[in-house]
C-alpha positions in Angstrom: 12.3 -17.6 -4.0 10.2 -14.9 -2.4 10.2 -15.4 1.5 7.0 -13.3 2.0 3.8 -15.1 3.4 0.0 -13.8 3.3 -1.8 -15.3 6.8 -5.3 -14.6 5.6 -7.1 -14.4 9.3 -10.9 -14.1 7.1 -11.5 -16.2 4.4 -8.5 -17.3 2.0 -8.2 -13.9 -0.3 -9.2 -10.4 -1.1 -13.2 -9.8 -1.5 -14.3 -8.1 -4.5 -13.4 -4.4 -4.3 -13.0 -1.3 -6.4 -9.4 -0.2 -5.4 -6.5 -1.6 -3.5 -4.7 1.3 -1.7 -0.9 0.9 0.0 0.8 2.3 2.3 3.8 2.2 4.7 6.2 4.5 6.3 9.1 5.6 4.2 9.7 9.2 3.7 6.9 10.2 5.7 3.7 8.9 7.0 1.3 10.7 4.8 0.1 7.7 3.2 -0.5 5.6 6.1 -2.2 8.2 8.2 -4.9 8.3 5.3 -5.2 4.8 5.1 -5.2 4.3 8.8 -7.8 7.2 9.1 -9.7 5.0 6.7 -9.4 2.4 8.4 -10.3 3.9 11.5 -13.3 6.0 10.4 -15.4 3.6 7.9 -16.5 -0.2 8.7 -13.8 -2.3 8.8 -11.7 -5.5 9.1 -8.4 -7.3 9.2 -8.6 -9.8 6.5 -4.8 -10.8 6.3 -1.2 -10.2 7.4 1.6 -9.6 4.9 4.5 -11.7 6.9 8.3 -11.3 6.1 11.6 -12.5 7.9 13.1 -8.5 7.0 10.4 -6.9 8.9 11.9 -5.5 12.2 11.9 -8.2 14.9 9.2 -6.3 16.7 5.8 -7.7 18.0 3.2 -6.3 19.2 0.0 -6.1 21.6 -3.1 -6.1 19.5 -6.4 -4.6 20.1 -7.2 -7.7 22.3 -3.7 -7.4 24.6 -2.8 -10.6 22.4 0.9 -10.3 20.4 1.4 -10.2 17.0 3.8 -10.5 14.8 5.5 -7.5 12.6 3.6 -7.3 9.6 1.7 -5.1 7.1 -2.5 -5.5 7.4 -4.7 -6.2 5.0 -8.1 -4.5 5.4 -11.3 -4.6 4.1 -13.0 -1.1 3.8 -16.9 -1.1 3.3 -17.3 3.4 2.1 -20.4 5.2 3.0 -21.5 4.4 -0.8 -21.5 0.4 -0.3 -18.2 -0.1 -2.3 -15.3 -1.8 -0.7 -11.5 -1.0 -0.8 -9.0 -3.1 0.0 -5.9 -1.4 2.2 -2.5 -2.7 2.7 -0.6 -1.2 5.5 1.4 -0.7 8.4 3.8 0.4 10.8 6.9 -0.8 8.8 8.6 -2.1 5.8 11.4 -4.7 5.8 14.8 -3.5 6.6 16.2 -4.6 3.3 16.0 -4.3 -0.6 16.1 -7.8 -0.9 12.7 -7.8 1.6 11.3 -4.7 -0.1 11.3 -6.5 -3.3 10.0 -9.7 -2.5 6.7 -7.6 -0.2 6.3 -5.9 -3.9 6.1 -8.6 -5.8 3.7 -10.3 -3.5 1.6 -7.5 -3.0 1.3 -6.7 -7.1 0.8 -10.8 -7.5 -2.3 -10.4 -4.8 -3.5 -7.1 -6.9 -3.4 -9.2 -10.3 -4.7 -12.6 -8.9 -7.6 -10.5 -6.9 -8.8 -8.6 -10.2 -7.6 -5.2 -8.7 -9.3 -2.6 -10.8 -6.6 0.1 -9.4 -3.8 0.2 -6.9 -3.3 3.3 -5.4 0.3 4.0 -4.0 0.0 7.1 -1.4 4.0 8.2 -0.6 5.4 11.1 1.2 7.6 13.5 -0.8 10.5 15.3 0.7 9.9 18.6 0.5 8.8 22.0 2.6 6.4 21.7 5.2 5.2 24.3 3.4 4.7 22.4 0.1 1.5 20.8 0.4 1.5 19.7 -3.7 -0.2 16.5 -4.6 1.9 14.6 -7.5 0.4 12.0 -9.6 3.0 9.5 -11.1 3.1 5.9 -12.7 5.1 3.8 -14.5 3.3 3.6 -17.6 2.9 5.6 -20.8 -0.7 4.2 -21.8 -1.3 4.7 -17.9 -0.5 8.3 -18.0 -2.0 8.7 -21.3 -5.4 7.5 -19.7 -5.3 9.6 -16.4 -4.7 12.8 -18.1 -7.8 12.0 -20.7 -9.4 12.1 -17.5 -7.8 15.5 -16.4 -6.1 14.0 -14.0 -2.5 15.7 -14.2 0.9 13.8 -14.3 3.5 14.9 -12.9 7.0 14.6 -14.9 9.6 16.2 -12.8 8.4 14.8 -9.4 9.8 12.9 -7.6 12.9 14.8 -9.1 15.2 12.3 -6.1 13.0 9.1 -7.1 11.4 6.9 -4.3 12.9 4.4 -2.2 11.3 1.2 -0.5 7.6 -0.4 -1.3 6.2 2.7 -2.3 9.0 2.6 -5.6 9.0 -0.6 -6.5 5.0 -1.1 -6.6 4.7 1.8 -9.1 8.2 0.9 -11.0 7.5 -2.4 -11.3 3.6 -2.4 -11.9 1.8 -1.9 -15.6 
């Protein structure tokens, strides 16, 4: 039984969109400071909480001095050329594989029943400061097959340690 709850705060799902994009800390925080910059920079809005008994006990003051619980936001994104993106992010992941797994699953189950065109994953990598490399990956051969018809490269030796926590499992375990 997956213990994760959605608490949609606007409406009672995802509006139509043209990419999903997660991110939470794990490695590093690459990913979340570009969602959070998107966030931050373009029109936007909390449209729903991603709630999990795993996520560290911590609450916090919101934007209104009101507390909230630990959880990863759901956004609404409205870019400069009038599409929407949907982003999924946060300070934090569950402490556990068990709570990693289930946020996965819920978060792939809201990509398919939403009609997500693309989910976007955006990880760290451990590596160099130095190394500022950009690696595609997914999960998929037909995938693959499809990004590089579109010269987009993929890469095949990175990440050569794998990836641990949300970031993993969403790309492992999607199409």
């Amino acid at each position: 039984m997956n213990r994760t709850r959605i608490h949609w705060l606007v409406g009672e799902g995802i509006p139509e969109h043209a990419a999903m994009l997660e991110a939470v800390p794990g490695v590093g925080n690459v990913g979340k400071i570009v969602v959070d910059s998107l966030v931050d920079k373009h029109p936007s809005r909390t449209i729903g909480w991603i709630l999990h008994p795993d996520f560290p006990p911590h609450s916090t003051l919101d934007g209104n001095g009101l507390v909230s619980p630990p959880r990863i936001n759901i956004n609404s994104v409205l870019l400069p050329d009038g599409r929407t993106v949907i982003t999924v992010g946060g300070p934090l992941q569950p402490m556990t594989a068990a709570g990693q797994h289930e946020v996965s699953e819920a978060i792939l189950e809201l990509a398919s029943e939403s009609d997500t065109p693309q989910l976007l994953v955006l990880a760290g990598l451990a590596a160099g400061t130095d190394n500022r490399e950009i690696h595609v990956i997914c999960a998929d051969a037909e995938v693959r097959k499809n990004l590089e018809a579109n010269d987009i490269p993929v890469s095949r030796e990175h990440p050569e340690a794998g990836m641990i926590g949300i970031a993993g499992l969403l790309i492992s375990l999607s199409p």
